[in-house]
LODO-628324 format. One record per residue: residue number from 1; x negated, y, z negated of N, C-alpha, C in turn. Coordinates in steps of 0.05 Angstrom, whole numbers, always signed. Layout:
BEGIN
SITE, NUM, X, Y, Z, X, Y, Z, X, Y, Z;
...
//
This chain:
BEGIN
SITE, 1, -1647, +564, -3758, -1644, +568, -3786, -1626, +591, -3792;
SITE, 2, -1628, +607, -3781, -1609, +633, -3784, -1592, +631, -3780;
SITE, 3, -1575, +612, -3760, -1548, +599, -3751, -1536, +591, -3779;
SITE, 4, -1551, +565, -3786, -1542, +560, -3812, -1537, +575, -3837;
SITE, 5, -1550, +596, -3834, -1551, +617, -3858, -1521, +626, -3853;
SITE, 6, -1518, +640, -3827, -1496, +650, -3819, -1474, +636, -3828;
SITE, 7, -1471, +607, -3825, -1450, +597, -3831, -1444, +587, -3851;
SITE, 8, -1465, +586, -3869, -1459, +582, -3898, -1449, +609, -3913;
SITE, 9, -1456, +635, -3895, -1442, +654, -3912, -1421, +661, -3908;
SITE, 10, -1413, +651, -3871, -1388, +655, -3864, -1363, +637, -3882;
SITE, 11, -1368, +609, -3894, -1353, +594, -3904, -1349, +612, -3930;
SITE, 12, -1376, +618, -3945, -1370, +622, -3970, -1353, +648, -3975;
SITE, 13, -1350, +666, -3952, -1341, +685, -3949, -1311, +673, -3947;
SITE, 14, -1303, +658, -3926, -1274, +650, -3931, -1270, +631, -3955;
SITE, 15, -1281, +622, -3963, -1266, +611, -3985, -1270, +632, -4018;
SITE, 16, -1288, +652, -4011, -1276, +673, -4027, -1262, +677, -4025;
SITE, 17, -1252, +695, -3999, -1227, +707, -3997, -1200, +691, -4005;
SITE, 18, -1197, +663, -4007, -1182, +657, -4008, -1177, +650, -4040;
SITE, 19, -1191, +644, -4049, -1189, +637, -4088, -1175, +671, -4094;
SITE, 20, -1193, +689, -4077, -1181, +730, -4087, -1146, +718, -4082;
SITE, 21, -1147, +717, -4057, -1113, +723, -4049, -1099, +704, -4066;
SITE, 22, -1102, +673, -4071, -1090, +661, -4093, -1086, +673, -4119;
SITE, 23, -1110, +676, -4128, -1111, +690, -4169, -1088, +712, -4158;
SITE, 24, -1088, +729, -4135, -1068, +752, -4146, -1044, +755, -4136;
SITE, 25, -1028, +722, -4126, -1003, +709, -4118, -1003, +721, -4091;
SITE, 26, -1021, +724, -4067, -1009, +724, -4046, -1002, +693, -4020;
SITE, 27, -1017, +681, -4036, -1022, +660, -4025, -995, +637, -4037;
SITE, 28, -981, +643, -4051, -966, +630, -4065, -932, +642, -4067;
SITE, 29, -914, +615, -4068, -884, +624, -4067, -868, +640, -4095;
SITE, 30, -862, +664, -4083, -858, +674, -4124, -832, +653, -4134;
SITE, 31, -844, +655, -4151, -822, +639, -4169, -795, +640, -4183;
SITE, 32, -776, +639, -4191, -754, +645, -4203, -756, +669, -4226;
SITE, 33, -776, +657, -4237, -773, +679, -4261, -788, +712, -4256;
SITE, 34, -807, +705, -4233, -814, +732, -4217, -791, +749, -4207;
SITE, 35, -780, +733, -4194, -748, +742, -4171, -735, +755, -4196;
SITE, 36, -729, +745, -4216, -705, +757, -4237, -717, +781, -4246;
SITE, 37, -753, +771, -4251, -753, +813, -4271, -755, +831, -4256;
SITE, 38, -746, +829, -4223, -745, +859, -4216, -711, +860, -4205;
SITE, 39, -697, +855, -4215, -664, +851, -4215, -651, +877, -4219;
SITE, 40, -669, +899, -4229, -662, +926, -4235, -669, +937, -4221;
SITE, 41, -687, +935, -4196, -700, +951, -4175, -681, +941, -4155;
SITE, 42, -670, +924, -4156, -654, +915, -4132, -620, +929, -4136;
SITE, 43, -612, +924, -4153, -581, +936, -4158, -582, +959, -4146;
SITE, 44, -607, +974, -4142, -597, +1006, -4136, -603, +1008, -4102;
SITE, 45, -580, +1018, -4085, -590, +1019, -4052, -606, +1032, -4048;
SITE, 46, -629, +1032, -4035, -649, +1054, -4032, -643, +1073, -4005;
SITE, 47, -620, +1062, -3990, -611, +1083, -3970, -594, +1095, -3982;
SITE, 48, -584, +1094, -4003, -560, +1124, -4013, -571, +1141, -4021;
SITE, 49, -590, +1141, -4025, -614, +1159, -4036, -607, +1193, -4018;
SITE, 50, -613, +1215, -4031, -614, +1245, -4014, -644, +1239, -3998;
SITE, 51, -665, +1231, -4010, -688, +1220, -3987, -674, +1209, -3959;
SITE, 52, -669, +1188, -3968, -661, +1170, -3945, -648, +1180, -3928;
SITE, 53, -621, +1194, -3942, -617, +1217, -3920, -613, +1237, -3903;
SITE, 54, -645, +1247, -3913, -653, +1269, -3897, -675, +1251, -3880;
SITE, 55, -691, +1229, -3885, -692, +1217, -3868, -681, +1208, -3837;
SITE, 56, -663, +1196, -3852, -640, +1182, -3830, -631, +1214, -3812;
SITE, 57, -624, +1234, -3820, -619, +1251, -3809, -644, +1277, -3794;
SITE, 58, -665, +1268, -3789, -693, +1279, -3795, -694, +1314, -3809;
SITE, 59, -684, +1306, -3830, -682, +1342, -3843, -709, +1344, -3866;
SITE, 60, -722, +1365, -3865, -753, +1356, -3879, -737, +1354, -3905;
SITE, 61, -773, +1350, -3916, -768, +1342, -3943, -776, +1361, -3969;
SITE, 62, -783, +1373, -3956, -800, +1402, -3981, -787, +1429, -3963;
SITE, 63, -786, +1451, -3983, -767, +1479, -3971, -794, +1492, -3962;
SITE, 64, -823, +1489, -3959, -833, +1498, -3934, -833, +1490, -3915;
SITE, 65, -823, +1467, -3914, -820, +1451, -3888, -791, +1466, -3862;
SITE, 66, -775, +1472, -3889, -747, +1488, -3881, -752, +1506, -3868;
SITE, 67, -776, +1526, -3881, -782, +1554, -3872, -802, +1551, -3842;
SITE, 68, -823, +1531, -3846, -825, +1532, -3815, -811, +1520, -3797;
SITE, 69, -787, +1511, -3796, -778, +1501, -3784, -757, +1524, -3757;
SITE, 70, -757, +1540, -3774, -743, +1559, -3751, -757, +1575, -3742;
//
């Protein structure tokens, strides 16, 4: 009897999980009109960035970082 308990909660457990990840589009292909409204986050390179590179170059990122550094 406990087997079956088990596995009726293990199911209901996955098929929760899966209605969660649908309702909040992971489970699903974005769509055209998703793709277009972030068309303004994309125009900008995110490697020209002064982050990026001091990154790319490993130079910190905050001026206490500077100070212990030597």
């Amino acid at each position: 009897m406990q087997r079956r308990g088990l596995l009726a909660v293990t199911a209901l457990t996955v098929l929760l999980t899966a209605v969660v990840l649908a309702r909040a589009g992971w489970l699903s292909r974005p769509s055209a009109r998703q793709a277009d409204a972030h068309g303004t986050a994309r125009s900008r390179d995110p490697w020209t960035t002064e982050a990026a590179w001091r990154w790319r170059h490993s130079q910190p990122s905050h001026w206490r970082a500077c100070l212990l550094q030597h």
